[in-house]
PDBQT receptor file of N, H, CA, C and O in Angstrom, charges set to zero:
ATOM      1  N   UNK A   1      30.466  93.970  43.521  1.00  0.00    +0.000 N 
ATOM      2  CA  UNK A   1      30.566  93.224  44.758  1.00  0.00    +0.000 C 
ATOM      3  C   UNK A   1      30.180  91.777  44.468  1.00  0.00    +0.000 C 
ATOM      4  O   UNK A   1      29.113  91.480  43.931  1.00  0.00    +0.000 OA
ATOM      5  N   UNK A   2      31.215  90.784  44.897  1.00  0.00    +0.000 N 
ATOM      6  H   UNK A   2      32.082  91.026  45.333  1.00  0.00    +0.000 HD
ATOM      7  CA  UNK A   2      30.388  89.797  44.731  1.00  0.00    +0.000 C 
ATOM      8  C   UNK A   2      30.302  88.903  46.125  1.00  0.00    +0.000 C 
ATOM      9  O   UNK A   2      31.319  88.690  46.785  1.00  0.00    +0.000 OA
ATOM     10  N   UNK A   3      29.316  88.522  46.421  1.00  0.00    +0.000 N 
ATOM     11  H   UNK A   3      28.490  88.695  45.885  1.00  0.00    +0.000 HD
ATOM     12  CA  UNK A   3      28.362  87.472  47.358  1.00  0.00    +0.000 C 
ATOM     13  C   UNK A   3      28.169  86.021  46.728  1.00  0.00    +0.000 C 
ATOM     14  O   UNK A   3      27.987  85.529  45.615  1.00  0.00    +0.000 OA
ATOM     15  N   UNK A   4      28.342  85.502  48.381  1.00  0.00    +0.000 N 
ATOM     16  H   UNK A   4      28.489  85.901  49.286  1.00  0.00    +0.000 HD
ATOM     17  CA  UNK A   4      28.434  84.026  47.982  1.00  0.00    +0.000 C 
ATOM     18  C   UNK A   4      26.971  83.568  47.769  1.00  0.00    +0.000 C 
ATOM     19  O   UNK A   4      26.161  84.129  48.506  1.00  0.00    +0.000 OA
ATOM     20  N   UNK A   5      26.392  82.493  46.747  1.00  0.00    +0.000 N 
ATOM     21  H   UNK A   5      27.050  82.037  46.148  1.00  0.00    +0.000 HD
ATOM     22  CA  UNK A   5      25.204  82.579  46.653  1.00  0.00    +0.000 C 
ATOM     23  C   UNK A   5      24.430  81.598  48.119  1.00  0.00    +0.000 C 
ATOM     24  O   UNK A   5      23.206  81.487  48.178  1.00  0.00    +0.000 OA
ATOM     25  N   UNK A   6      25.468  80.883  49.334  1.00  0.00    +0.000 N 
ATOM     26  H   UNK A   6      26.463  80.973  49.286  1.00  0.00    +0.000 HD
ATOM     27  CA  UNK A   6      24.699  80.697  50.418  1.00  0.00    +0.000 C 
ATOM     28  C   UNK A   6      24.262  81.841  51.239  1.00  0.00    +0.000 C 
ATOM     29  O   UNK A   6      23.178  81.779  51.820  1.00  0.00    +0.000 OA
ATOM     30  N   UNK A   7      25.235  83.177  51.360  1.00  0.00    +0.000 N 
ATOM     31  H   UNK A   7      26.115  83.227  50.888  1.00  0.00    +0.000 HD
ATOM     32  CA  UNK A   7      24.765  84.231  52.088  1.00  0.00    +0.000 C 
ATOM     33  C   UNK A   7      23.424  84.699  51.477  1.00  0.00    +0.000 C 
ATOM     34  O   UNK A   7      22.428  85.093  52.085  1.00  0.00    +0.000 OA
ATOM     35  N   UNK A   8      23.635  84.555  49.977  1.00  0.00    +0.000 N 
ATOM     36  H   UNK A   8      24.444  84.235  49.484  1.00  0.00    +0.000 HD
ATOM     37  CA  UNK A   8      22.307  85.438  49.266  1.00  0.00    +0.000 C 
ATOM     38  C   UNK A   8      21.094  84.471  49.911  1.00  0.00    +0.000 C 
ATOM     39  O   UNK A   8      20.331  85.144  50.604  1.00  0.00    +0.000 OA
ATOM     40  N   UNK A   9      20.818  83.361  49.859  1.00  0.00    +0.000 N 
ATOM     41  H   UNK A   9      21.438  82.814  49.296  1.00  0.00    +0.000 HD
ATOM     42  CA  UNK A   9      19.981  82.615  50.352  1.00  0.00    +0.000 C 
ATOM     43  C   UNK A   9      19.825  82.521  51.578  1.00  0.00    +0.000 C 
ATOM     44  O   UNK A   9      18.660  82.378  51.947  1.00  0.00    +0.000 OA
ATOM     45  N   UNK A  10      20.747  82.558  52.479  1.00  0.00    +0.000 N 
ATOM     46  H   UNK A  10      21.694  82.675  52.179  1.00  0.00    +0.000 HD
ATOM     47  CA  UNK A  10      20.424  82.632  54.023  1.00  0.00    +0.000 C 
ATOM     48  C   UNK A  10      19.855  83.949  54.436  1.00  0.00    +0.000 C 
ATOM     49  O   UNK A  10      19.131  83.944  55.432  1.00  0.00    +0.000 OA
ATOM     50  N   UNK A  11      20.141  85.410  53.635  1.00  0.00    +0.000 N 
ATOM     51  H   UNK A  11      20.729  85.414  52.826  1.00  0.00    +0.000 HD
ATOM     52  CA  UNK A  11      19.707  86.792  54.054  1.00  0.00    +0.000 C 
ATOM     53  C   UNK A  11      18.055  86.715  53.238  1.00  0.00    +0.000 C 
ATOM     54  O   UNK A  11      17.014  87.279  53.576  1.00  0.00    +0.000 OA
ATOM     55  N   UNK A  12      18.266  85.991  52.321  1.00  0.00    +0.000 N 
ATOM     56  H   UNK A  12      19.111  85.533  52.047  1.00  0.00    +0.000 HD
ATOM     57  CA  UNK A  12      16.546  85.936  51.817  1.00  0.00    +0.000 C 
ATOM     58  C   UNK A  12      15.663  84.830  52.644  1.00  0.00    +0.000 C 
ATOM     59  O   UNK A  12      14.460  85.009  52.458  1.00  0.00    +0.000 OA
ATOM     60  N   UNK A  13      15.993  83.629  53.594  1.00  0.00    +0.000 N 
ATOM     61  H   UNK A  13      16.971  83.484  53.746  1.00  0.00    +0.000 HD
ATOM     62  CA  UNK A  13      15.586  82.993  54.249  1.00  0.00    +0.000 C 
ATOM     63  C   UNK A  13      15.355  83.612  55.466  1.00  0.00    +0.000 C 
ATOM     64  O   UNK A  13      14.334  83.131  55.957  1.00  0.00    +0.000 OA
ATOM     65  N   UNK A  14      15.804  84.389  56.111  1.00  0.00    +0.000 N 
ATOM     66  H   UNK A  14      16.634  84.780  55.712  1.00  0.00    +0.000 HD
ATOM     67  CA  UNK A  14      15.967  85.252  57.278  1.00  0.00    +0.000 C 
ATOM     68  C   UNK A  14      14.808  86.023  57.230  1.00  0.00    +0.000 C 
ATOM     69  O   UNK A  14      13.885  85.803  58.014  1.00  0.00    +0.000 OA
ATOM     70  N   UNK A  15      14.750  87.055  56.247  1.00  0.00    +0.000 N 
ATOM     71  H   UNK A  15      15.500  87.235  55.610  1.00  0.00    +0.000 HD
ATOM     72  CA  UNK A  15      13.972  87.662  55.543  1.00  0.00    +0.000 C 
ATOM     73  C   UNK A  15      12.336  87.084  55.530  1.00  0.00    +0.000 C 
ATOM     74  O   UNK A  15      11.442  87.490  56.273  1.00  0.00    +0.000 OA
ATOM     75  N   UNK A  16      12.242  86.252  54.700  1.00  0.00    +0.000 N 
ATOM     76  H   UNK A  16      12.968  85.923  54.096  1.00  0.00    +0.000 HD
ATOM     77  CA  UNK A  16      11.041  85.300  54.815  1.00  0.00    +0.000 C 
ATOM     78  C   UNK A  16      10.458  84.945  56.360  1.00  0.00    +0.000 C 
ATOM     79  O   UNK A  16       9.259  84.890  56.635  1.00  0.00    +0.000 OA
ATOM     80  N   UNK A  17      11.201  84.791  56.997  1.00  0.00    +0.000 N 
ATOM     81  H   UNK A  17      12.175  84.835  56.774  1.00  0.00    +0.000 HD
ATOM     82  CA  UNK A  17      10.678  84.146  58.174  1.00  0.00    +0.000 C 
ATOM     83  C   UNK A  17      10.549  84.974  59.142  1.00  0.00    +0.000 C 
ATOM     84  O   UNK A  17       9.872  84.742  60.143  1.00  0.00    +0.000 OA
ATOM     85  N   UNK A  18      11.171  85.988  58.936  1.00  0.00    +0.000 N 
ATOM     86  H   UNK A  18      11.721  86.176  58.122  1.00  0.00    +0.000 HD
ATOM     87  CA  UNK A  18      10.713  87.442  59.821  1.00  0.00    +0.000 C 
ATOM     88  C   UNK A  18       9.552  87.937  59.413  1.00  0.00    +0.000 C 
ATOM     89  O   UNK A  18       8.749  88.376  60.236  1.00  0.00    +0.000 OA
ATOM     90  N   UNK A  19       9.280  87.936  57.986  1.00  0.00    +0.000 N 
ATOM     91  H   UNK A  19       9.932  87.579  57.318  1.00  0.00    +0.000 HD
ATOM     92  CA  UNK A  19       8.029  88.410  57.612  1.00  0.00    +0.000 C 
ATOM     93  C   UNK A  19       6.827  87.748  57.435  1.00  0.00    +0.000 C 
ATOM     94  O   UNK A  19       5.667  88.111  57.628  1.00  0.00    +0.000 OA
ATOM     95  N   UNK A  20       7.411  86.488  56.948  1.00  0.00    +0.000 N 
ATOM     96  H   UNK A  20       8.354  86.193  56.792  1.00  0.00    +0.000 HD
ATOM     97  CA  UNK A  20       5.681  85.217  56.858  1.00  0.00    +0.000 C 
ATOM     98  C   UNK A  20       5.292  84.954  58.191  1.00  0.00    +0.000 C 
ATOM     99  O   UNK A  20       4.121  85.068  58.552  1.00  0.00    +0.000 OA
ATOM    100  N   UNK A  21       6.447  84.516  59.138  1.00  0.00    +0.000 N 
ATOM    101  H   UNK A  21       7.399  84.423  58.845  1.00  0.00    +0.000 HD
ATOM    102  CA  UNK A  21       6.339  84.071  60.279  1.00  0.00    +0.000 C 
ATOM    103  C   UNK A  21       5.764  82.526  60.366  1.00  0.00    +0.000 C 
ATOM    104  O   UNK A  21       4.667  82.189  60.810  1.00  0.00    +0.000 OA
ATOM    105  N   UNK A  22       6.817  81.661  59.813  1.00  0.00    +0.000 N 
ATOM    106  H   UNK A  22       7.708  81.935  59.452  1.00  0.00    +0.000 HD
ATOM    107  CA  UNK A  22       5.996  80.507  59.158  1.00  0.00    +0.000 C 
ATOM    108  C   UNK A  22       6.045  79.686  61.164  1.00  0.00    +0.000 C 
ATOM    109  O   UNK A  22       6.608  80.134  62.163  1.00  0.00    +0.000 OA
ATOM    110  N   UNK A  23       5.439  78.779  61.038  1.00  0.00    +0.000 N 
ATOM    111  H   UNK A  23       4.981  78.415  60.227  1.00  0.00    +0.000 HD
ATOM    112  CA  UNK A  23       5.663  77.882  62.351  1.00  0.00    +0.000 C 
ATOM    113  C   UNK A  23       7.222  77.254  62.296  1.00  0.00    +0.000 C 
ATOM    114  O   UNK A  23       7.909  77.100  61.286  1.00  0.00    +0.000 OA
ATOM    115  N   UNK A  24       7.560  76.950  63.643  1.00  0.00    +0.000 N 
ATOM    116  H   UNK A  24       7.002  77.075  64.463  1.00  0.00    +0.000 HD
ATOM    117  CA  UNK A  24       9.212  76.449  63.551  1.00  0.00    +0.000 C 
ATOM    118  C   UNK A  24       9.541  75.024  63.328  1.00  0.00    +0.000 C 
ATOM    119  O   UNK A  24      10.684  74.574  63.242  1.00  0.00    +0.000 OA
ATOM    120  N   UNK A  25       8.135  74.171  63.218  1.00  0.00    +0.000 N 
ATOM    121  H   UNK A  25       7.207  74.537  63.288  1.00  0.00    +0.000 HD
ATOM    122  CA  UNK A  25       8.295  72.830  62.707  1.00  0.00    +0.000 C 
ATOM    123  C   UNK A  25       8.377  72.569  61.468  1.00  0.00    +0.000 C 
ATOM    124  O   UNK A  25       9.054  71.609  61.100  1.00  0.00    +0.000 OA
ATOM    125  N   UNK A  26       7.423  73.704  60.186  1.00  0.00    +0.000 N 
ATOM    126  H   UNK A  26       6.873  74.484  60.485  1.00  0.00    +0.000 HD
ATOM    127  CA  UNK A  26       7.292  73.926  59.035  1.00  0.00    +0.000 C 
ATOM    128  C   UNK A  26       9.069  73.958  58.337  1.00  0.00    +0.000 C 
ATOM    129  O   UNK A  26       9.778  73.318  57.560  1.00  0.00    +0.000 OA
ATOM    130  N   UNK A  27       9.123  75.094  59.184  1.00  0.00    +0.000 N 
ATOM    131  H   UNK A  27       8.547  75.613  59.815  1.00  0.00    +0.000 HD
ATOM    132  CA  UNK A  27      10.606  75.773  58.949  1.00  0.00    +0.000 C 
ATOM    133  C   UNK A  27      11.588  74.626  58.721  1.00  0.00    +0.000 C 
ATOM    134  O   UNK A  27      12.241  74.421  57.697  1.00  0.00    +0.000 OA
ATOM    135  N   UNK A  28      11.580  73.660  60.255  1.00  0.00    +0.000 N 
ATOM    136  H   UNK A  28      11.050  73.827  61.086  1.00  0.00    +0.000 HD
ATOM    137  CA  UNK A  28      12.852  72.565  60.050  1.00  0.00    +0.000 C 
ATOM    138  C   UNK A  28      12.212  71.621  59.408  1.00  0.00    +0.000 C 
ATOM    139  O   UNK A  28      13.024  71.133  58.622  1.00  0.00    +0.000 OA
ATOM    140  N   UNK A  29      10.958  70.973  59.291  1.00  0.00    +0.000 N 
ATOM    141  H   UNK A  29      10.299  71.370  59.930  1.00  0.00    +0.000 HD
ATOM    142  CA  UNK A  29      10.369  70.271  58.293  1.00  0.00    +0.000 C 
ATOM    143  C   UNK A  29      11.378  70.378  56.766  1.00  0.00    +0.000 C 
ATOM    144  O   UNK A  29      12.073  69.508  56.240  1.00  0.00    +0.000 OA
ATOM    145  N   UNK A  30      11.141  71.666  56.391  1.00  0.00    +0.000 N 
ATOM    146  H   UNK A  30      10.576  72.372  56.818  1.00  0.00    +0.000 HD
ATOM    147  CA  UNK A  30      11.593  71.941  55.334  1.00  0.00    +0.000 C 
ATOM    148  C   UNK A  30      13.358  71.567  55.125  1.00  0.00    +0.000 C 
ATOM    149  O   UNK A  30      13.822  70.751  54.328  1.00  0.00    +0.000 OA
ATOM    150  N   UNK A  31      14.141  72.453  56.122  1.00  0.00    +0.000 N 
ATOM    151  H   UNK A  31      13.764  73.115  56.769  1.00  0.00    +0.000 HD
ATOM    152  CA  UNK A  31      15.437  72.038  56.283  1.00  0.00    +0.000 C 
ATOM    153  C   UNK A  31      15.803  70.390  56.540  1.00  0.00    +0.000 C 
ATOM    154  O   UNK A  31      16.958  70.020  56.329  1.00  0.00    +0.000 OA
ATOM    155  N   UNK A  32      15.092  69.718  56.860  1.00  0.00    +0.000 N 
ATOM    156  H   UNK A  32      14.153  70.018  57.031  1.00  0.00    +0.000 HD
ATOM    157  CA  UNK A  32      15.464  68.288  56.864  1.00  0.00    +0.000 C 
ATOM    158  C   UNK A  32      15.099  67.685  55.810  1.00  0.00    +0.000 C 
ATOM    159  O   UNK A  32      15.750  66.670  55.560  1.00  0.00    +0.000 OA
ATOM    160  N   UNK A  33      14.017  68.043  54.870  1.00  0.00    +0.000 N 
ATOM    161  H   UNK A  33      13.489  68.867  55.074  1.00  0.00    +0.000 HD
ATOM    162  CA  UNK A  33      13.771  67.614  53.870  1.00  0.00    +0.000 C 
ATOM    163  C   UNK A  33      14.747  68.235  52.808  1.00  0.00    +0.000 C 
ATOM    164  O   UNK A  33      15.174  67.342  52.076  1.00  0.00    +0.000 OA
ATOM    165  N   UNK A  34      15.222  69.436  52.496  1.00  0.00    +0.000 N 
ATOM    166  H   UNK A  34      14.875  70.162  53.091  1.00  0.00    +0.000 HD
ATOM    167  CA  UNK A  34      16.654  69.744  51.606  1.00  0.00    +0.000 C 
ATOM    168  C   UNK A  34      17.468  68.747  52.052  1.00  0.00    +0.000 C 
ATOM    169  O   UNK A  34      18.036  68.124  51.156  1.00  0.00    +0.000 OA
ATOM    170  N   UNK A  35      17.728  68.359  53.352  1.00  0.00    +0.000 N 
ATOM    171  H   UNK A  35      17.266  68.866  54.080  1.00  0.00    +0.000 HD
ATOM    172  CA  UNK A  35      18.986  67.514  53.206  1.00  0.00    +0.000 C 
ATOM    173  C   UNK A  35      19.145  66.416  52.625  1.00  0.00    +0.000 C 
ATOM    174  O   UNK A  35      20.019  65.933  51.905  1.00  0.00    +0.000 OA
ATOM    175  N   UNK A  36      17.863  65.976  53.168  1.00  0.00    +0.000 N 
ATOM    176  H   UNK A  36      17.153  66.368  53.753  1.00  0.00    +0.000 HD
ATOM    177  CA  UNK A  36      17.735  64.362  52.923  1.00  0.00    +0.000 C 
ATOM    178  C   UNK A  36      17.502  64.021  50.935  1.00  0.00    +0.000 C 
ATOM    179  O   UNK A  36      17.752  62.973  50.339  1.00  0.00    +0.000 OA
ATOM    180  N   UNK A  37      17.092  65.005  50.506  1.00  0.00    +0.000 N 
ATOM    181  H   UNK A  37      16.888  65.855  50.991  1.00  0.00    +0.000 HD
ATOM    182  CA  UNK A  37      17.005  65.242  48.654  1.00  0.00    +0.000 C 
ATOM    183  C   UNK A  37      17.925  65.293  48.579  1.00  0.00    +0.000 C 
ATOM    184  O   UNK A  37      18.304  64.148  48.333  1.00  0.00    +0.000 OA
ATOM    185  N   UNK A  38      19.023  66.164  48.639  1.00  0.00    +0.000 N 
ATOM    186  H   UNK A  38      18.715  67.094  48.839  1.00  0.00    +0.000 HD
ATOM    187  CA  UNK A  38      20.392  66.372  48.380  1.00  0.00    +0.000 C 
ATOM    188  C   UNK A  38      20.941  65.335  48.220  1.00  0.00    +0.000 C 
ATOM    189  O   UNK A  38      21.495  65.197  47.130  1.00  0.00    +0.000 OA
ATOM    190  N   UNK A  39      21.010  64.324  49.097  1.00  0.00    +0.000 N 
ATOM    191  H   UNK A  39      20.559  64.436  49.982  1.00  0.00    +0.000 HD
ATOM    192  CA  UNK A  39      21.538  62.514  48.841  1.00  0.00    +0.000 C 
ATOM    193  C   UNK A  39      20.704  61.330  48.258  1.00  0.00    +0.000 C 
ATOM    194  O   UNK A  39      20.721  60.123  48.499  1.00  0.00    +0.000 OA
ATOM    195  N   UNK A  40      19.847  62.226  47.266  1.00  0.00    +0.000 N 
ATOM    196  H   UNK A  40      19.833  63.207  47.071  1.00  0.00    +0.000 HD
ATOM    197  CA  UNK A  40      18.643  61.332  46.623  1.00  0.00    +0.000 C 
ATOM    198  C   UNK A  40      18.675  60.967  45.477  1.00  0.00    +0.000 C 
ATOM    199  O   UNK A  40      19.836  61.044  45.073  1.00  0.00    +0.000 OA
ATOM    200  N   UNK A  41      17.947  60.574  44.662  1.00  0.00    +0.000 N 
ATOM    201  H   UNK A  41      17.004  60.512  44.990  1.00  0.00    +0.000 HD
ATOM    202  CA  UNK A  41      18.344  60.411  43.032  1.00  0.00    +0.000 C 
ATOM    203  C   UNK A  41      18.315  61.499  42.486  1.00  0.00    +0.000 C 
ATOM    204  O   UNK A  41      18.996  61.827  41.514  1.00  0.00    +0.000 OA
ATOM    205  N   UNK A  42      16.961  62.629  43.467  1.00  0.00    +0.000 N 
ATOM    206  H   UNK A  42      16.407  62.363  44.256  1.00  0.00    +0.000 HD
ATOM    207  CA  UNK A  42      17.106  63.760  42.561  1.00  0.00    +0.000 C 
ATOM    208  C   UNK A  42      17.972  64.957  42.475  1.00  0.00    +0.000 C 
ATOM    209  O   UNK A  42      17.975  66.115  42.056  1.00  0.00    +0.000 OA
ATOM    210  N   UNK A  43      18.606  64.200  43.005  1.00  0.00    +0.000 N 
ATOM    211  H   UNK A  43      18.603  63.260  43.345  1.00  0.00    +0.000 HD
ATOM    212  CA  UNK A  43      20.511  65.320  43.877  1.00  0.00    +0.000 C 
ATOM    213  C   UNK A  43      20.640  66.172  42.057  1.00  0.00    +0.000 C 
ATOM    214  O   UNK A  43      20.453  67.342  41.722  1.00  0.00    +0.000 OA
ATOM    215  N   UNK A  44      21.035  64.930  41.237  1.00  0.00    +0.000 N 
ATOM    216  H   UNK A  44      21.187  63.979  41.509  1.00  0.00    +0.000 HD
ATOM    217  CA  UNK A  44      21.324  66.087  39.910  1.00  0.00    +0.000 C 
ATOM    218  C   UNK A  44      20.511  66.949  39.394  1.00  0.00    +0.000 C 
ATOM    219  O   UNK A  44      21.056  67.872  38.788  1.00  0.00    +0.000 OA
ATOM    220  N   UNK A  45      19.318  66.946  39.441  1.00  0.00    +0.000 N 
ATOM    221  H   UNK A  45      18.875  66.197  39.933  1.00  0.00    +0.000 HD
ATOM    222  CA  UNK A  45      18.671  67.705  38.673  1.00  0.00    +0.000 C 
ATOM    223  C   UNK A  45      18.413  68.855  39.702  1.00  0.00    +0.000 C 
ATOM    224  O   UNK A  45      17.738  69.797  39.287  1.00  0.00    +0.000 OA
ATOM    225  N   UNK A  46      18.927  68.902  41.171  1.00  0.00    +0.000 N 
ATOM    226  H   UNK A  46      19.475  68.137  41.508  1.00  0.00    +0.000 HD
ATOM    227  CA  UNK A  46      18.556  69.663  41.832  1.00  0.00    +0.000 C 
ATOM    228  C   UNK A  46      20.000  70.779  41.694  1.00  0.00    +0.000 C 
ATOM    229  O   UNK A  46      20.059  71.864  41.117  1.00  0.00    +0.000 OA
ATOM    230  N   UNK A  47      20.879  70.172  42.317  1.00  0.00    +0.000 N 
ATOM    231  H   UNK A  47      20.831  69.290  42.786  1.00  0.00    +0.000 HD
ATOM    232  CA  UNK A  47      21.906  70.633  41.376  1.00  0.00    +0.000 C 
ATOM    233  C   UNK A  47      22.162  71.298  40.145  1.00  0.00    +0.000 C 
ATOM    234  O   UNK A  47      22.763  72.372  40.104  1.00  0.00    +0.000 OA
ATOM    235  N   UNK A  48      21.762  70.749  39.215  1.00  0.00    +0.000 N 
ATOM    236  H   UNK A  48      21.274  69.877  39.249  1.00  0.00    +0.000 HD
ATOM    237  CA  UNK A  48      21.545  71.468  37.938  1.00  0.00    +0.000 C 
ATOM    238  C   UNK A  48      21.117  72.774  37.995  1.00  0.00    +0.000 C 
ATOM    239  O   UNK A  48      21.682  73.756  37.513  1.00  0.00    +0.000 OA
ATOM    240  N   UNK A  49      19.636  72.709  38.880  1.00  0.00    +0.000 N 
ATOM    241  H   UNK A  49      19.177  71.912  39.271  1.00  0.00    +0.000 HD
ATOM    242  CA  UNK A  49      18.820  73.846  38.900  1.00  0.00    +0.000 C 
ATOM    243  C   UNK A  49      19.786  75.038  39.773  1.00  0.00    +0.000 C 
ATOM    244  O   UNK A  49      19.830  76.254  39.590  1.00  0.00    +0.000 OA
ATOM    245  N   UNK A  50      20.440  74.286  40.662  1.00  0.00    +0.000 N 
ATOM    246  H   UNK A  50      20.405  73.298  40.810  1.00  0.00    +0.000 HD
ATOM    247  CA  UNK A  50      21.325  75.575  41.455  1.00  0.00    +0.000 C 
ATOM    248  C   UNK A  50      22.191  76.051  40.433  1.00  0.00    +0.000 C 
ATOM    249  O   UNK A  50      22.568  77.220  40.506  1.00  0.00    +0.000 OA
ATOM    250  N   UNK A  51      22.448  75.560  39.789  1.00  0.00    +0.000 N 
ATOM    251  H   UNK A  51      22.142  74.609  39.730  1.00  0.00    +0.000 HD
ATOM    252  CA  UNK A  51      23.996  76.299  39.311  1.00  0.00    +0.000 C 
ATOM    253  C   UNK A  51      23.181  76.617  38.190  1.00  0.00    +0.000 C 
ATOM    254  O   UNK A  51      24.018  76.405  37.312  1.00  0.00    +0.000 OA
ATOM    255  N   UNK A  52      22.335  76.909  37.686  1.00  0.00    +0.000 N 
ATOM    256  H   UNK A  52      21.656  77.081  38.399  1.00  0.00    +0.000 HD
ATOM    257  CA  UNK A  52      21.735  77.392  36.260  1.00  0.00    +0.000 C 
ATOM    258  C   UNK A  52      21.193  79.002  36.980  1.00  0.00    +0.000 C 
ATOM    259  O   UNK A  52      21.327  80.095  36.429  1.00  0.00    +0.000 OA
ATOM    260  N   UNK A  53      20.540  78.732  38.402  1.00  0.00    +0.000 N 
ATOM    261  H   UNK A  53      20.432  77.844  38.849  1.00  0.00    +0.000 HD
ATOM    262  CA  UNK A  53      20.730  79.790  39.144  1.00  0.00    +0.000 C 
ATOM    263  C   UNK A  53      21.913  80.735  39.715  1.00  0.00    +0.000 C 
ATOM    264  O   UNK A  53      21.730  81.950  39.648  1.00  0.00    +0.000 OA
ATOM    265  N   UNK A  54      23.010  80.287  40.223  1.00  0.00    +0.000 N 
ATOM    266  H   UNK A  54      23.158  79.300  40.278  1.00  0.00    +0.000 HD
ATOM    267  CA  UNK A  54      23.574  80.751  40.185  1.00  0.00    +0.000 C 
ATOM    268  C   UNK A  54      24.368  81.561  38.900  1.00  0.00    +0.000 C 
ATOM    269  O   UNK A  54      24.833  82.682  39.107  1.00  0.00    +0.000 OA
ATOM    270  N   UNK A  55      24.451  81.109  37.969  1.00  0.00    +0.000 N 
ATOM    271  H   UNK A  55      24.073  80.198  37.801  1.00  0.00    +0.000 HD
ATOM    272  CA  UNK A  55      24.446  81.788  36.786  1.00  0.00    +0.000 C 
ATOM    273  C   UNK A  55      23.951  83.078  36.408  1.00  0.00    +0.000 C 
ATOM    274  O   UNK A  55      24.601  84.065  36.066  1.00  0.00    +0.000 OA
ATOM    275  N   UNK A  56      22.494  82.911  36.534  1.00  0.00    +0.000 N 
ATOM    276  H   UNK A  56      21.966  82.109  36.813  1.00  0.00    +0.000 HD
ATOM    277  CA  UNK A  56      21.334  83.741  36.126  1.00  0.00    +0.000 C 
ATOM    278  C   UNK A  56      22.183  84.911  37.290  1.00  0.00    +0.000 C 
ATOM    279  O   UNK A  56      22.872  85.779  36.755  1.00  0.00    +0.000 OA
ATOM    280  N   UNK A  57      22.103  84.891  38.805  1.00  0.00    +0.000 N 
ATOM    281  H   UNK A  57      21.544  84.185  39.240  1.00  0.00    +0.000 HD
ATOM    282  CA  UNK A  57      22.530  85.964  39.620  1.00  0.00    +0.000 C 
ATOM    283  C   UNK A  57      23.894  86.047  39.331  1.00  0.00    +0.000 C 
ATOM    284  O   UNK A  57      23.981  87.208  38.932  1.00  0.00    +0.000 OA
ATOM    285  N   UNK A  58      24.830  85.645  39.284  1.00  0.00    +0.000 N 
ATOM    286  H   UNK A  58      24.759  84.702  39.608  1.00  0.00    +0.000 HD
ATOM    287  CA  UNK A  58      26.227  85.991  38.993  1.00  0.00    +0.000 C 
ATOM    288  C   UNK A  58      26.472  85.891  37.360  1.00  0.00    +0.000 C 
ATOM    289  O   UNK A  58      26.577  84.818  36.765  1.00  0.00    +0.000 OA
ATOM    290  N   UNK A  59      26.535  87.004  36.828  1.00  0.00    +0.000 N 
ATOM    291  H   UNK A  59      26.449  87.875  37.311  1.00  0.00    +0.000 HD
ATOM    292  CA  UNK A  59      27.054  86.394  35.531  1.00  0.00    +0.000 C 
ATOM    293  C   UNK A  59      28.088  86.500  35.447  1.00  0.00    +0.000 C 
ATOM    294  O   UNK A  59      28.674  86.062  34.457  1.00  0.00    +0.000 OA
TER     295      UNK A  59
């Protein structure tokens, strides 16, 4: 079977937050801060790290 690796991450994010029960400012704290990296200098190396991951789960 193969899965896209955003579903794998959104069903393990789901997951997390049903069970830690983090606060909902923490939560989007966090989501606004992925975005705003994503268009940063450290976009490649973050990048990098995804797809070296994705690897590792899909071979």
């Amino acid at each position: 079977m193969d899965v896209p690796f955003w579903f794998f991450i959104t069903c393990i994010a789901v997951i997390g937050v049903k069970l830690v029960r983090p606060p909902l400012w923490l939560v989007i704290a966090l989501l606004i801060g992925g975005f705003l990296l994503a268009d940063s200098f450290l976009a490649p190396a973050i990048d990098t790290g995804t797809e070296t991951g994705g690897e590792i789960t899909n071979p």
